[in-house]
N, C-alpha and C positions, 0 to 999 in steps of 0.2 A: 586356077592352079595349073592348065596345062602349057597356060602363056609362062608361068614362072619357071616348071620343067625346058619349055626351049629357049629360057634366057640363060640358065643355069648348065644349058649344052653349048649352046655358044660361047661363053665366058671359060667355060673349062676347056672348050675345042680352040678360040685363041688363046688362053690364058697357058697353057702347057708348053708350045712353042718358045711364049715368050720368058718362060722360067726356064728352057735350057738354052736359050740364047745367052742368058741374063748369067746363069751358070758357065759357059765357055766364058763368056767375057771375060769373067774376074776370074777366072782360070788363065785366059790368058793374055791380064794383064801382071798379073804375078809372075808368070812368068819371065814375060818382057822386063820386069823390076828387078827378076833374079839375074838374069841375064847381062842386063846393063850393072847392077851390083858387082858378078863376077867381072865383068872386063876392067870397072876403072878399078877391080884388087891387082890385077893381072897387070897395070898398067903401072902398080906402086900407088896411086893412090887411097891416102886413106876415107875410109867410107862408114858414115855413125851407122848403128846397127839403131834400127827404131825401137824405142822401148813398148814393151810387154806390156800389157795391163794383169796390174798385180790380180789373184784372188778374189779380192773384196772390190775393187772397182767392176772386174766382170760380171760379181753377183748383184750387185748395186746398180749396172746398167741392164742387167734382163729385168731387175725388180722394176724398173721404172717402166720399161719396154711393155711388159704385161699387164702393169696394171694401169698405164695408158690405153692399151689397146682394149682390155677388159670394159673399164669407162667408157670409150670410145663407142665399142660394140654394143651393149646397155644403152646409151645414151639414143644410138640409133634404133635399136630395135624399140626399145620405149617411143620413137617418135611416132615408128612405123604401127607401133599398137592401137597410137588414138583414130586411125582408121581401120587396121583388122588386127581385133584385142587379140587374137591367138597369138602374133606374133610376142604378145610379151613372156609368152612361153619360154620363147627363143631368146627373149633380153636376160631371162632368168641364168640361162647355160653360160653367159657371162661371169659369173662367178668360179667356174672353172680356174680362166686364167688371174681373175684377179688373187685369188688364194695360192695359184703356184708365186704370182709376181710376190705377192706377202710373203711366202717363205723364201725368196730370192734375200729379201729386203733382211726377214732376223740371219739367216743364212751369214749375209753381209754384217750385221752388228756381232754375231757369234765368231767371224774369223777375226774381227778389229779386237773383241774383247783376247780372243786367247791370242793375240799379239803382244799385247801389251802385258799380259801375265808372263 
């Protein structure tokens, strides 16, 4: 247990870094997109605006997203049990996100239905 505490400090001690690096980034490449957006408006040029994801595509992609990941997690921690059963403790807390992804997912048929009403 004490080797997994100093794997689990290393991993947060680079892993933190590299999420606000990760974070500028796309900060500032948006930026740079806006940027170049305004000058070719500025220039007369016309420039498509990128479409939106409606509603129900947004909820439709975190539905898949979690309950990928949820599987994903389970799958692993289930592997990690057939050598220390406790961790199927941990494959259990899996169900978390796969129940938020599931109500992503009706979430998603409940906005398609009152569209169509």
């Amino acid at each position: 247990m004490e080797g997994l505490t100093g794997l689990a400090a290393v991993i947060m001690f680079l892993g933190m870094p590299t999420a606000i690096l990760g974070m500028y980034t796309y900060y500032r490449v948006r930026k740079l997109r806006s940027e170049e957006r305004m000058a070719a408006i500025q220039r007369g040029v016309a420039v498509p605006m990128e479409a939106e994801l409606s509603e129900t595509a947004r909820s439709r992609r975190a539905g898949i997203l979690l309950v990928a990941g949820a599987v994903g997690y389970m799958i692993a921690f289930s592997i990690v049990a057939r050598v220390e059963p406790d961790a199927m403790i941990a494959a259990a807390f899996g169900a978390i996100p796969f129940t938020l992804g599931l109500g992503y997912f009706l979430d998603s048929a409940l906005i398609r239905r009152d569209a169509r009403a």
